[in-house]
Biopython code that builds the backbone (N, CA, C, O; Angstrom):
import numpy as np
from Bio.PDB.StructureBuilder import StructureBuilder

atoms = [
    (1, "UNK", "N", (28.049, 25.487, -24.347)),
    (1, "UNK", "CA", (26.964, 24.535, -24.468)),
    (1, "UNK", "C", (27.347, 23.167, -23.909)),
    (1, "UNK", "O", (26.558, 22.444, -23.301)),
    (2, "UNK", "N", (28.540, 22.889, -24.146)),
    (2, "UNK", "CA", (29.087, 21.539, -23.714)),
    (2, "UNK", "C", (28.989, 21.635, -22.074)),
    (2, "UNK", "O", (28.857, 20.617, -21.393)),
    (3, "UNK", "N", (29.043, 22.541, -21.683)),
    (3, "UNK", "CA", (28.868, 22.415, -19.539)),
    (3, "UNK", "C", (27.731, 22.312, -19.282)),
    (3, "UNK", "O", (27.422, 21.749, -18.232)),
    (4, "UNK", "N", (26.779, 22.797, -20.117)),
    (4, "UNK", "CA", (24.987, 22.950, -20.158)),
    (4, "UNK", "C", (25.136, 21.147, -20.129)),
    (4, "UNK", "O", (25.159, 20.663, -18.997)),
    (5, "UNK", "N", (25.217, 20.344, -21.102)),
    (5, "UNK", "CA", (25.556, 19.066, -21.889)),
    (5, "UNK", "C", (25.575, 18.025, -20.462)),
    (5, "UNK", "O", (24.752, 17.168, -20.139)),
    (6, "UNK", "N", (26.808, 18.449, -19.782)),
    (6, "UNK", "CA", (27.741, 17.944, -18.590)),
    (6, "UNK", "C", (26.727, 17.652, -17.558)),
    (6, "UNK", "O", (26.268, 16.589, -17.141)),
    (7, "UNK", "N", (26.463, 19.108, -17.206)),
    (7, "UNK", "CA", (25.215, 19.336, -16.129)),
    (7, "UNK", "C", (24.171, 18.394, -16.113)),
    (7, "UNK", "O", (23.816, 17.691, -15.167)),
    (8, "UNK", "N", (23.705, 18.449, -17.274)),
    (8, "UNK", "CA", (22.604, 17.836, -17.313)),
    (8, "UNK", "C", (22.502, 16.412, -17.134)),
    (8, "UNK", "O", (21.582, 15.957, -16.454)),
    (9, "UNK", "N", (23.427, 15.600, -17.724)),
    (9, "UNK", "CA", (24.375, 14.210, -17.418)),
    (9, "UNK", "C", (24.274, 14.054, -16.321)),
    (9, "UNK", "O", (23.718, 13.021, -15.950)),
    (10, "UNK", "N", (24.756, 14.990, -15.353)),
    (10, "UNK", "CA", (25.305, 14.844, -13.742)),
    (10, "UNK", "C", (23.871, 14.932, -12.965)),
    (10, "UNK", "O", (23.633, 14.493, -11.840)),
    (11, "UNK", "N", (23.070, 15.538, -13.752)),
    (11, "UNK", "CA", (22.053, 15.227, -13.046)),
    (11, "UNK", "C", (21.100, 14.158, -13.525)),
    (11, "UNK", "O", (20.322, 13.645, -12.721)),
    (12, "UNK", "N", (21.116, 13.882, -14.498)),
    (12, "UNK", "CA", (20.161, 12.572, -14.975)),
    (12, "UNK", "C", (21.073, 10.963, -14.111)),
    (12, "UNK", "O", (20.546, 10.002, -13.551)),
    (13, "UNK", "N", (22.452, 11.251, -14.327)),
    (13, "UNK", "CA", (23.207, 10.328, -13.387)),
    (13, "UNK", "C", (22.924, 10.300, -11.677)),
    (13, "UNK", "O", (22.898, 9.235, -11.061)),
    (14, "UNK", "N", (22.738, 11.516, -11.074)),
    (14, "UNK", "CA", (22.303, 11.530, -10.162)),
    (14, "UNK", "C", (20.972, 11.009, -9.489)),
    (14, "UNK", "O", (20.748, 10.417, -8.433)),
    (15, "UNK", "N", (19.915, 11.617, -10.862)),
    (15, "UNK", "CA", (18.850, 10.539, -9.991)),
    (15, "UNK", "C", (18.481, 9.507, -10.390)),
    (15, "UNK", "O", (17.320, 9.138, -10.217)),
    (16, "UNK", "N", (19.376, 8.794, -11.020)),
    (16, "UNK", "CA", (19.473, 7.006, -10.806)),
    (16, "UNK", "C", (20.266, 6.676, -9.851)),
    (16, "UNK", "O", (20.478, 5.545, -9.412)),
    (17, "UNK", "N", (20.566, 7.345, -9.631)),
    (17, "UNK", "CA", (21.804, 6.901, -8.129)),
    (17, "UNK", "C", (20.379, 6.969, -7.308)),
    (17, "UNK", "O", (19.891, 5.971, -6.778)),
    (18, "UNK", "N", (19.852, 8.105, -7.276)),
    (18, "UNK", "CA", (19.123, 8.589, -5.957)),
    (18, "UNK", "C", (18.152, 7.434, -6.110)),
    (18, "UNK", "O", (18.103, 6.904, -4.999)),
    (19, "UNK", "N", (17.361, 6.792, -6.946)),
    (19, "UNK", "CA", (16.179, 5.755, -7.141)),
    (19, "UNK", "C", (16.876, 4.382, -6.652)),
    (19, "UNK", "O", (16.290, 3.502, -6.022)),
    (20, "UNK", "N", (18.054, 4.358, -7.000)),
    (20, "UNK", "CA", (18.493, 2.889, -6.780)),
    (20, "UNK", "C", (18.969, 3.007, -5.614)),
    (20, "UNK", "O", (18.915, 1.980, -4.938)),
    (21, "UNK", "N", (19.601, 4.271, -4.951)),
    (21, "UNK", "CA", (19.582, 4.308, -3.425)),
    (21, "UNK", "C", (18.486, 4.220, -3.016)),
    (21, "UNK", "O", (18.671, 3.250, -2.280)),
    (22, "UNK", "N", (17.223, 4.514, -2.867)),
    (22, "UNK", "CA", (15.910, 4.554, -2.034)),
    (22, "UNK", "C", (15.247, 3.129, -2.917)),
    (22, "UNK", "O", (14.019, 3.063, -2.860)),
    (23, "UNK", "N", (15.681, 2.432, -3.411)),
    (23, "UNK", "CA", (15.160, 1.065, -3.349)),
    (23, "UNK", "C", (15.737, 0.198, -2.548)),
    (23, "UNK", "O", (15.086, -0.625, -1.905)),
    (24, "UNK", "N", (17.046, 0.296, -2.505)),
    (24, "UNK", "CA", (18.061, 0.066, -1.374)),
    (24, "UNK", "C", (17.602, 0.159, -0.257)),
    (24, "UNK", "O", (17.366, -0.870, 0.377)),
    (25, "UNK", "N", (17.333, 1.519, 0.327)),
    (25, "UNK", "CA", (16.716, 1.189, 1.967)),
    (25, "UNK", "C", (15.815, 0.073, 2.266)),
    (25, "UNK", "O", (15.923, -0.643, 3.261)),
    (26, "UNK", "N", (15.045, -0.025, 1.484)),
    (26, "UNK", "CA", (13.866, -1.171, 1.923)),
    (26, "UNK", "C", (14.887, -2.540, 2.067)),
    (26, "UNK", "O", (14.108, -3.439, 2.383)),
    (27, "UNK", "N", (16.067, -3.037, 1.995)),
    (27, "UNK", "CA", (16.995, -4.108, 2.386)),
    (27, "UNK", "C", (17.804, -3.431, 3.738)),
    (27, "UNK", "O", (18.135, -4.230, 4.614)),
    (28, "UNK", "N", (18.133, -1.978, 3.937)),
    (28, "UNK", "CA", (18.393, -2.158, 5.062)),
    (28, "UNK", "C", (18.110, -2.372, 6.487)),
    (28, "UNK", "O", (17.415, -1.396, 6.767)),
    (29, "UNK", "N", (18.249, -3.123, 7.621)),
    (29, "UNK", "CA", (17.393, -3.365, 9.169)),
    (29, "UNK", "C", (18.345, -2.759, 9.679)),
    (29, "UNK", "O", (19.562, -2.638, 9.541)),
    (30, "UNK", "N", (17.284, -2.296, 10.486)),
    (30, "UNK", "CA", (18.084, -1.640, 11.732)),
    (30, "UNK", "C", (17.504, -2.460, 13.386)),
    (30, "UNK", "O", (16.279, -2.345, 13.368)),
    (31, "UNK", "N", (17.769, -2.914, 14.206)),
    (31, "UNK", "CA", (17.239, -3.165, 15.467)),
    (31, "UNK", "C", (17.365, -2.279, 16.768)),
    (31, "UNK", "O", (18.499, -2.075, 17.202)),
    (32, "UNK", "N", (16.106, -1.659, 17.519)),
    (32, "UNK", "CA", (16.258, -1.065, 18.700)),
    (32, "UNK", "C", (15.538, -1.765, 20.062)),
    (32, "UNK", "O", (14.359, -2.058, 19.860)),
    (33, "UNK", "N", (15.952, -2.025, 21.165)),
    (33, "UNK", "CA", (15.497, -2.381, 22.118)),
    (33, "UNK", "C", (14.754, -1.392, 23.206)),
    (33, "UNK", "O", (14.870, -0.173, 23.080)),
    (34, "UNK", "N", (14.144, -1.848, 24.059)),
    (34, "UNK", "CA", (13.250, -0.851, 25.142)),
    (34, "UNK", "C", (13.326, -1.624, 26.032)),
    (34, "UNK", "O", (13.347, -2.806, 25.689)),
    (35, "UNK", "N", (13.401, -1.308, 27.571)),
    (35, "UNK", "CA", (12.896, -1.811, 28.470)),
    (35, "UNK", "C", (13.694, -3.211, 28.589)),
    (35, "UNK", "O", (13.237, -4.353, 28.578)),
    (36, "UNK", "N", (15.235, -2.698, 28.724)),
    (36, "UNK", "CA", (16.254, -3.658, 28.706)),
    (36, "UNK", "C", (15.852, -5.151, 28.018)),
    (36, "UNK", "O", (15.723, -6.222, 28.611)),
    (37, "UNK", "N", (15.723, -4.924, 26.833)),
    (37, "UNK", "CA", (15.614, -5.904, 25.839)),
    (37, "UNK", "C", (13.900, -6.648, 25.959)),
    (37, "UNK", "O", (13.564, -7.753, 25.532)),
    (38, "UNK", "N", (13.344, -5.993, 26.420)),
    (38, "UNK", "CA", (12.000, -7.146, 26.614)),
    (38, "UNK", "C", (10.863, -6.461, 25.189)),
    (38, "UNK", "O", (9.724, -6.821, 24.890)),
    (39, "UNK", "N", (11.463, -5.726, 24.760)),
    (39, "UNK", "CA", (10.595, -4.894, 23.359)),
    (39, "UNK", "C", (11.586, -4.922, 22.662)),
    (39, "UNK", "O", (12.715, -4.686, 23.093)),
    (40, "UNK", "N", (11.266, -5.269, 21.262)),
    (40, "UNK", "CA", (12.542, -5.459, 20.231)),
    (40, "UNK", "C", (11.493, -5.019, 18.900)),
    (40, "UNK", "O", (10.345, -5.408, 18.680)),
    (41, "UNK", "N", (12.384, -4.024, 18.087)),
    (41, "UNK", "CA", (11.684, -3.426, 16.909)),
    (41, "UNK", "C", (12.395, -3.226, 15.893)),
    (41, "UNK", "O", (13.196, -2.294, 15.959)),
    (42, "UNK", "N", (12.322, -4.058, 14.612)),
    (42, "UNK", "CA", (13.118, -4.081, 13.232)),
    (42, "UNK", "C", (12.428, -3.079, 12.879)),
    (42, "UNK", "O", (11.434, -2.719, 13.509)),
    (43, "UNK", "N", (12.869, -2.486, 11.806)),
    (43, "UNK", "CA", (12.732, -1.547, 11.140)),
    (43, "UNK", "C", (13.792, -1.293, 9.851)),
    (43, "UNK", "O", (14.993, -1.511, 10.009)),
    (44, "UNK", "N", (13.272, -0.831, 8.606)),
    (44, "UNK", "CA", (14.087, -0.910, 7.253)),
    (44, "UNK", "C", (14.100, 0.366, 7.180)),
    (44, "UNK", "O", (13.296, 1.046, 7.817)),
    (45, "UNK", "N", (15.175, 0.971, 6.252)),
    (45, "UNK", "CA", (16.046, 2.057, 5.922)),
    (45, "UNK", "C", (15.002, 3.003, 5.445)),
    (45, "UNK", "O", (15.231, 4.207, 5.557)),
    (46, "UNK", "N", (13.937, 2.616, 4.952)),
    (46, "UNK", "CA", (12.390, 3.401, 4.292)),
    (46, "UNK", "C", (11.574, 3.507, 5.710)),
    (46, "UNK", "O", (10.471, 2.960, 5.730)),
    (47, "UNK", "N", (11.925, 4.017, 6.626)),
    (47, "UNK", "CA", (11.303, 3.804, 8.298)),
    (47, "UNK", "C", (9.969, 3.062, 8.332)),
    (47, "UNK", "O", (8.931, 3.625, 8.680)),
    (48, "UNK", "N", (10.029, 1.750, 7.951)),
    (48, "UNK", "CA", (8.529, 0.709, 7.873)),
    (48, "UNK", "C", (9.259, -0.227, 9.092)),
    (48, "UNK", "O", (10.328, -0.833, 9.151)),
    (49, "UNK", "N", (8.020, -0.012, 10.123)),
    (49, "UNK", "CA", (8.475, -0.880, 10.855)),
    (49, "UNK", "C", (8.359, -2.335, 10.487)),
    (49, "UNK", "O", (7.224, -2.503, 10.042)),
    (50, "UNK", "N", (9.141, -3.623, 10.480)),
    (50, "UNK", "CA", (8.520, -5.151, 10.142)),
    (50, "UNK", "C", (8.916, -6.074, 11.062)),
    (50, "UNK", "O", (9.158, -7.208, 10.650)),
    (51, "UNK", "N", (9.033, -5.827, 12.229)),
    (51, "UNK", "CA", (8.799, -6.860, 13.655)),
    (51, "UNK", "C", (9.098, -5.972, 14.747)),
    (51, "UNK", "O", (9.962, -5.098, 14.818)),
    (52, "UNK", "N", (7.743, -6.557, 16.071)),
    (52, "UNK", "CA", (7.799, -5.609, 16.973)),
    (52, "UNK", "C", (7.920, -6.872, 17.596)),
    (52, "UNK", "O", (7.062, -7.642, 17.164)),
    (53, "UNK", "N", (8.686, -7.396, 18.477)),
    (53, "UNK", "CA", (8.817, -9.313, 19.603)),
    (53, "UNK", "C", (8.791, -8.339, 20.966)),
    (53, "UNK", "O", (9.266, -7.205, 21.029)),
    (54, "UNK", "N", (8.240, -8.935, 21.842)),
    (54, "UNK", "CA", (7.687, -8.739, 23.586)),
    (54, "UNK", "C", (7.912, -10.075, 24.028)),
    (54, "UNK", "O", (7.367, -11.103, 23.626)),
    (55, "UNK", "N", (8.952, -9.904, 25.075)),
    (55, "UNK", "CA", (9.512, -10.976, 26.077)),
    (55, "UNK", "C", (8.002, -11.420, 26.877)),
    (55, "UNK", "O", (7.211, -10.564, 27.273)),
    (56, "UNK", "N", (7.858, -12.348, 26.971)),
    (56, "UNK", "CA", (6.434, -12.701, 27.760)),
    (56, "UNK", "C", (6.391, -12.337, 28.841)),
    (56, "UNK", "O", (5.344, -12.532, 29.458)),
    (57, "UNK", "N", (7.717, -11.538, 29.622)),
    (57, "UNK", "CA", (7.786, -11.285, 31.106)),
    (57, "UNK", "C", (7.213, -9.828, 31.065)),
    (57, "UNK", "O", (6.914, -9.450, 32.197)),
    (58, "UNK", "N", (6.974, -8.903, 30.085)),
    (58, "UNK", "CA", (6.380, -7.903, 29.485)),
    (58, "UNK", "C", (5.211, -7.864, 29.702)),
    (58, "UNK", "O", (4.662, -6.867, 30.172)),
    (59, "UNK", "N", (4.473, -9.183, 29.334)),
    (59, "UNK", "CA", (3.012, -9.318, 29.100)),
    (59, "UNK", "C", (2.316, -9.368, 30.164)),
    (59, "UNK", "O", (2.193, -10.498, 30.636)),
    (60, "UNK", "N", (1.515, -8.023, 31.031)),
    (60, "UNK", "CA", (0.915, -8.928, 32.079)),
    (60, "UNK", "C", (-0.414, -7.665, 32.009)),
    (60, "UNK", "O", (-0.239, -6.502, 31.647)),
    (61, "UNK", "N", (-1.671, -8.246, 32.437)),
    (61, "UNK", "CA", (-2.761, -7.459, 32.022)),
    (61, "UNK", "C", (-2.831, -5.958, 33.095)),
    (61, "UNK", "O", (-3.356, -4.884, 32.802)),
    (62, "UNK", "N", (-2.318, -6.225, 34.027)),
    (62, "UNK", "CA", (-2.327, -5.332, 35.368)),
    (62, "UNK", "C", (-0.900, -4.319, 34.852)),
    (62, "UNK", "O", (-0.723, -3.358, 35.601)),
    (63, "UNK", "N", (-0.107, -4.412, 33.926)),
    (63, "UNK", "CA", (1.005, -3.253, 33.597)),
    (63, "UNK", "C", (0.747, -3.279, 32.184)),
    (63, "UNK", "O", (1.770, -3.403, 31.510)),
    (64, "UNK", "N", (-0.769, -3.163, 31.285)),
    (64, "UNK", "CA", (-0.832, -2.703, 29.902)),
    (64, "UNK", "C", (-0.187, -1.268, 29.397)),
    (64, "UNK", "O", (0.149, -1.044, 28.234)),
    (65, "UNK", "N", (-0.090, -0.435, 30.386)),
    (65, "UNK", "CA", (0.758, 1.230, 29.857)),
    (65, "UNK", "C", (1.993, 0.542, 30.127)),
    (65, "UNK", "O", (2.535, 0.287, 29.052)),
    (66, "UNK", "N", (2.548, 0.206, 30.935)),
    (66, "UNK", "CA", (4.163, 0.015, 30.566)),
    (66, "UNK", "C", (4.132, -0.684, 29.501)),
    (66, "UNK", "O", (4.332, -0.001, 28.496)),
    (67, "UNK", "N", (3.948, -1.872, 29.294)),
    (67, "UNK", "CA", (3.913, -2.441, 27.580)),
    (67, "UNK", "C", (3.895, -1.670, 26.654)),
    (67, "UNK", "O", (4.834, -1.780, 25.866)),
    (68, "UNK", "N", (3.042, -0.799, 26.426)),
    (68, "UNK", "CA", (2.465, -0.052, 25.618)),
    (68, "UNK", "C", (3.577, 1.375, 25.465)),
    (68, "UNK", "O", (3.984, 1.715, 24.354)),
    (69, "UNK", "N", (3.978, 2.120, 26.740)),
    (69, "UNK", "CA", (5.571, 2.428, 26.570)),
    (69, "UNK", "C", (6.598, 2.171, 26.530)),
    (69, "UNK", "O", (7.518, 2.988, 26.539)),
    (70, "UNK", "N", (6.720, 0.864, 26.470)),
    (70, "UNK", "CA", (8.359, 0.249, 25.928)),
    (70, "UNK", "C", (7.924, -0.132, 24.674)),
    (70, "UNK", "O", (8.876, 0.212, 23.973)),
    (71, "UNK", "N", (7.071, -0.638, 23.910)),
    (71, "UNK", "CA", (6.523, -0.554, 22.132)),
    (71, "UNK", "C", (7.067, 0.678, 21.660)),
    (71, "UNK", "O", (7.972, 0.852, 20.844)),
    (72, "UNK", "N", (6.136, 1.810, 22.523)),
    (72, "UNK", "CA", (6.444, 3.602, 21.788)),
    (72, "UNK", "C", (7.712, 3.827, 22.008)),
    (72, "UNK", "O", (8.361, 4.618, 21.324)),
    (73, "UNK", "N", (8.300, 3.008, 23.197)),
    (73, "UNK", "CA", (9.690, 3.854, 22.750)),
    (73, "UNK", "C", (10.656, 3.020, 21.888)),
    (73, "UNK", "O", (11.719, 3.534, 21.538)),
    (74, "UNK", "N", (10.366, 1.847, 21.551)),
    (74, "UNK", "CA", (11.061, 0.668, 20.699)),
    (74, "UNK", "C", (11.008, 1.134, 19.980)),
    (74, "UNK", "O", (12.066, 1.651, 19.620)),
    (75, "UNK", "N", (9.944, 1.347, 19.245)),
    (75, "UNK", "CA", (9.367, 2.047, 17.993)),
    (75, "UNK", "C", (9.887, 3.342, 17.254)),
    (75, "UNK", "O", (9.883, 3.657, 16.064)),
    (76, "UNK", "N", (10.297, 3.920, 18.290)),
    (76, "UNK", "CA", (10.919, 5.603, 18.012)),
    (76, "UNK", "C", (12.342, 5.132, 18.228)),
    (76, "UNK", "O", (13.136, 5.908, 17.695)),
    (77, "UNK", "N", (12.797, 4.327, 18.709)),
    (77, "UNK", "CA", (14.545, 4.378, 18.837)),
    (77, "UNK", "C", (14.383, 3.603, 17.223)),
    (77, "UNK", "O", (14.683, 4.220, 16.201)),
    (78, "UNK", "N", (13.958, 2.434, 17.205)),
    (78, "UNK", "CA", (13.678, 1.791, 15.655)),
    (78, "UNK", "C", (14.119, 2.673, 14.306)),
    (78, "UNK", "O", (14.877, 2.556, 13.343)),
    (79, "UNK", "N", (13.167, 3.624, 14.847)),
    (79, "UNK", "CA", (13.024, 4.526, 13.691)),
    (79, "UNK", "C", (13.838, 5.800, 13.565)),
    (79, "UNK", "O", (14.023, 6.248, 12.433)),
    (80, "UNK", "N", (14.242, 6.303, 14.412)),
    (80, "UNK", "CA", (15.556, 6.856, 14.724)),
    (80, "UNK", "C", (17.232, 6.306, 13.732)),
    (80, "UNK", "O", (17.956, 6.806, 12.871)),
    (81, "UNK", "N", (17.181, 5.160, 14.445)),
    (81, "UNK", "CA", (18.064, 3.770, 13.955)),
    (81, "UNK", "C", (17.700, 4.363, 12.406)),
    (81, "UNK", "O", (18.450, 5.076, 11.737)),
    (82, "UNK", "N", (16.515, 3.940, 12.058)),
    (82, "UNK", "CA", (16.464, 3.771, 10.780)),
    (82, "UNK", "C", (16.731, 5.225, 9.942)),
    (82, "UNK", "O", (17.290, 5.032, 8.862)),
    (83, "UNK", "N", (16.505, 6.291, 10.171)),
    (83, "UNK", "CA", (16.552, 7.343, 9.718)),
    (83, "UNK", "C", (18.374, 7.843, 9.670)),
    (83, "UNK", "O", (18.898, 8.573, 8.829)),
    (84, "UNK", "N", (18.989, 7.216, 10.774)),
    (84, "UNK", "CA", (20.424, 8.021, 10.393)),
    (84, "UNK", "C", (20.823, 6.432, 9.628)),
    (84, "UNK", "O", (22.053, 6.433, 9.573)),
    (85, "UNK", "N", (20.513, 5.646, 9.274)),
    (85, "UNK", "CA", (21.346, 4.821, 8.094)),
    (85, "UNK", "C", (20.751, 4.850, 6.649)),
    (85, "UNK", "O", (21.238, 4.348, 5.636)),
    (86, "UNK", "N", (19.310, 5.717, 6.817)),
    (86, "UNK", "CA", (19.164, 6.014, 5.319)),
    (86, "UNK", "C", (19.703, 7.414, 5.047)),
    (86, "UNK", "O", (19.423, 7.980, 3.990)),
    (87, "UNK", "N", (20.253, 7.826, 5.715)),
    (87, "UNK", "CA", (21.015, 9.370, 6.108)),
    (87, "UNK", "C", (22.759, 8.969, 4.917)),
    (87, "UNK", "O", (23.383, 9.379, 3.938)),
    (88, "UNK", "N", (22.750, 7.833, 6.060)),
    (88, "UNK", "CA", (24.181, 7.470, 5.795)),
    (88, "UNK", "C", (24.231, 7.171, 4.320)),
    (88, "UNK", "O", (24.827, 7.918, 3.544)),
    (89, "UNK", "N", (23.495, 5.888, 3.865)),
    (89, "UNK", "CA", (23.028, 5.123, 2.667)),
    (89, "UNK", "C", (23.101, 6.456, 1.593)),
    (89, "UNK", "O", (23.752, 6.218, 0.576)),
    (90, "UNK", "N", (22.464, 7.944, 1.702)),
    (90, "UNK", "CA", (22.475, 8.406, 0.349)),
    (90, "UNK", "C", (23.518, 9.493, 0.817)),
    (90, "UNK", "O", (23.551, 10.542, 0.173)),
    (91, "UNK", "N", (24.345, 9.332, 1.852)),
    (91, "UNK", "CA", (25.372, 10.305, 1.399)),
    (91, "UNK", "C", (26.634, 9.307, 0.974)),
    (91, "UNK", "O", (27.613, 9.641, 0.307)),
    (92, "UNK", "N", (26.417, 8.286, 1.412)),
    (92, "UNK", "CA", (27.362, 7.110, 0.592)),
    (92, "UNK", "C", (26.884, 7.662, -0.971)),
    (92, "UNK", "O", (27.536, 8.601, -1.426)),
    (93, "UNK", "N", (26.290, 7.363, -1.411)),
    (93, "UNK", "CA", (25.437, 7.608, -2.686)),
    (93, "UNK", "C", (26.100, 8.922, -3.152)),
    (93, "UNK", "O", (26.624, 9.159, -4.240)),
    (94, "UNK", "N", (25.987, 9.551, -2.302)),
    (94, "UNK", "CA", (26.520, 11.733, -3.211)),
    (94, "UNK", "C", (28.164, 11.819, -3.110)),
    (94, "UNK", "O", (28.850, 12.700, -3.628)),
    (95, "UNK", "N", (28.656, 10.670, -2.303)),
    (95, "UNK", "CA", (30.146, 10.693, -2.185)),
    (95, "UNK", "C", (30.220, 10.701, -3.577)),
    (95, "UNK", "O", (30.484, 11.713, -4.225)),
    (96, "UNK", "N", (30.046, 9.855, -3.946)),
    (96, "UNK", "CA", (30.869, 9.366, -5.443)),
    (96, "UNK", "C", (30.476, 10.354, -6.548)),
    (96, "UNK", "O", (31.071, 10.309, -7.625)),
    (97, "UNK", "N", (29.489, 11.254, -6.324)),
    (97, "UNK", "CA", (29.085, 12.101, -7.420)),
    (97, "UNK", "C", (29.736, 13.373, -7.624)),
    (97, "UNK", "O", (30.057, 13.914, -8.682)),
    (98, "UNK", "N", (29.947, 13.949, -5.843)),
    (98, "UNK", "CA", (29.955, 15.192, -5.629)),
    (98, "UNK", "C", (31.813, 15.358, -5.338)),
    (98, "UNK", "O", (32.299, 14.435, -4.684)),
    (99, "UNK", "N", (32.661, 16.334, -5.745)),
    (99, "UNK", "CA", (33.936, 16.162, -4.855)),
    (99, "UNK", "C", (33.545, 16.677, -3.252)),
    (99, "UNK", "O", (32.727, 17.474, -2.794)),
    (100, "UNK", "N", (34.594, 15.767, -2.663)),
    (100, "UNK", "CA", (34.210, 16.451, -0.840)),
    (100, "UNK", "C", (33.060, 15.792, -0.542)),
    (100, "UNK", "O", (32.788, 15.729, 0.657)),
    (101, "UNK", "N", (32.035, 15.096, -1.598)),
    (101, "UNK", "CA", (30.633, 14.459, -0.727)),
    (101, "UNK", "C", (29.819, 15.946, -0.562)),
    (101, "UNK", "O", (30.076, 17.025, -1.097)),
    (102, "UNK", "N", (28.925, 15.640, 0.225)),
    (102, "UNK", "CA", (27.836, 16.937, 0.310)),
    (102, "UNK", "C", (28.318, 18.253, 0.539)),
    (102, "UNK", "O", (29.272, 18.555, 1.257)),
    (103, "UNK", "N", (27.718, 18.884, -0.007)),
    (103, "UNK", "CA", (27.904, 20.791, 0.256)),
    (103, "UNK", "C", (27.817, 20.964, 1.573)),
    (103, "UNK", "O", (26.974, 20.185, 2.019)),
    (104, "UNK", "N", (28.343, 21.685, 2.478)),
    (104, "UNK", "CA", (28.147, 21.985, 3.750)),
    (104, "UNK", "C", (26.935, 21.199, 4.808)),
    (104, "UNK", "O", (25.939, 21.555, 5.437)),
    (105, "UNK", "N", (27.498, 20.262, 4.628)),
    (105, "UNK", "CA", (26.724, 18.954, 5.261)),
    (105, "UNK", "C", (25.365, 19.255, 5.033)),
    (105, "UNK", "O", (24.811, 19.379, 6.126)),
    (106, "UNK", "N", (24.596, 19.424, 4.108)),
    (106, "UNK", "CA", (23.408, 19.296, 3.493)),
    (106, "UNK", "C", (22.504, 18.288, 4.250)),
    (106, "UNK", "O", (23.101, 17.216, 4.159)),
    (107, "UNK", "N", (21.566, 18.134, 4.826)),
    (107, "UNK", "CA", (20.857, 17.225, 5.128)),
    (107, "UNK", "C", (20.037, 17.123, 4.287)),
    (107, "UNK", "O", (19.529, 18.111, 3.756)),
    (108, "UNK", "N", (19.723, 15.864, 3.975)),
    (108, "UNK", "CA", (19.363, 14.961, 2.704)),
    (108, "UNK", "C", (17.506, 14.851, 3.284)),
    (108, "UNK", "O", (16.596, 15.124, 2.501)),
    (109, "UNK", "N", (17.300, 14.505, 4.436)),
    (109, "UNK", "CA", (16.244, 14.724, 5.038)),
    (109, "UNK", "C", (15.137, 15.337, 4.081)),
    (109, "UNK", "O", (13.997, 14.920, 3.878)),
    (110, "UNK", "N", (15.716, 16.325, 3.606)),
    (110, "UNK", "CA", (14.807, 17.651, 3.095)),
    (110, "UNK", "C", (14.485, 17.316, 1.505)),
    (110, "UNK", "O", (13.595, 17.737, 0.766)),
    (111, "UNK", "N", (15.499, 16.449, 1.297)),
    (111, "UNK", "CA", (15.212, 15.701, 0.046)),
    (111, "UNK", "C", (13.983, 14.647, 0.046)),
    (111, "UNK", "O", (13.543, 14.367, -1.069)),
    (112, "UNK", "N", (13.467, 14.121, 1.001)),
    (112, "UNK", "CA", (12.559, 12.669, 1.194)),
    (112, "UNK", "C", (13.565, 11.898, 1.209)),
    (112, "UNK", "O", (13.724, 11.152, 0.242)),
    (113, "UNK", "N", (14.534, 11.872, 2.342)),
    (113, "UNK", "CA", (15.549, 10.216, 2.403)),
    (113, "UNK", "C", (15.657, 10.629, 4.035)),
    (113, "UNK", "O", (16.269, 9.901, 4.817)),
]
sb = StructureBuilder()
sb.init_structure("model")
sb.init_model(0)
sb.init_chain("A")
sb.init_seg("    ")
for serial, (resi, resn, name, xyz) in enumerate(atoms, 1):
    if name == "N":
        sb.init_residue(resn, " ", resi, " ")
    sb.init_atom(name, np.array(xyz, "f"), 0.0, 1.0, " ", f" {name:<3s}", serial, name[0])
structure = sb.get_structure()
């Protein structure tokens, strides 16, 4: 009964780790560039993008699709960025719980992180 006891500990401990890790992402930024720096896209560890900046040499009414594909691809490297450091962020998090850190490199993904 006492490992039943344990278990259950390890997991009520676990998902306060896991809540206070995923409040955490929303403090981490990540930055990606496009179009040799003239598109710039922050983005936090919860993949919300919160600044998209365009070099004014970007801006011109006669090349609106190139603008418009250096955003989409700012946007997706951004979020990229952001997805392997909330990757990182909760296996930092399972280090300390688990011995060895994750089971056969588990992707956490599948969890919602």
């Amino acid at each position: 009964m006492k490992n039943m006891a344990d278990m259950f500990g390890k997991f009520s401990e676990l998902q306060e780790k896991m809540e206070k890790a995923k409040q955490e992402l929303a403090k981490v930024e990540v930055e990606a560039e496009a179009g040799g720096g003239m598109v710039k896209v922050k983005a936090n560890g919860k993949r919300q993008i919160m600044a998209i900046e365009i070099d004014e040499m970007a801006i011109d009414p006669d090349e609106a699709e190139m603008l418009e594909d250096l955003i989409v691809a700012g946007v997706n490297k951004a979020l990229e960025k952001a997805e392997e450091a909330a990757q990182q962020k909760m296996q930092d998090t399972y280090k300390d719980m688990l011995p060895g850190g994750m089971p056969g490199g588990m992707d956490l993904s599948k969890l919602g992180f």
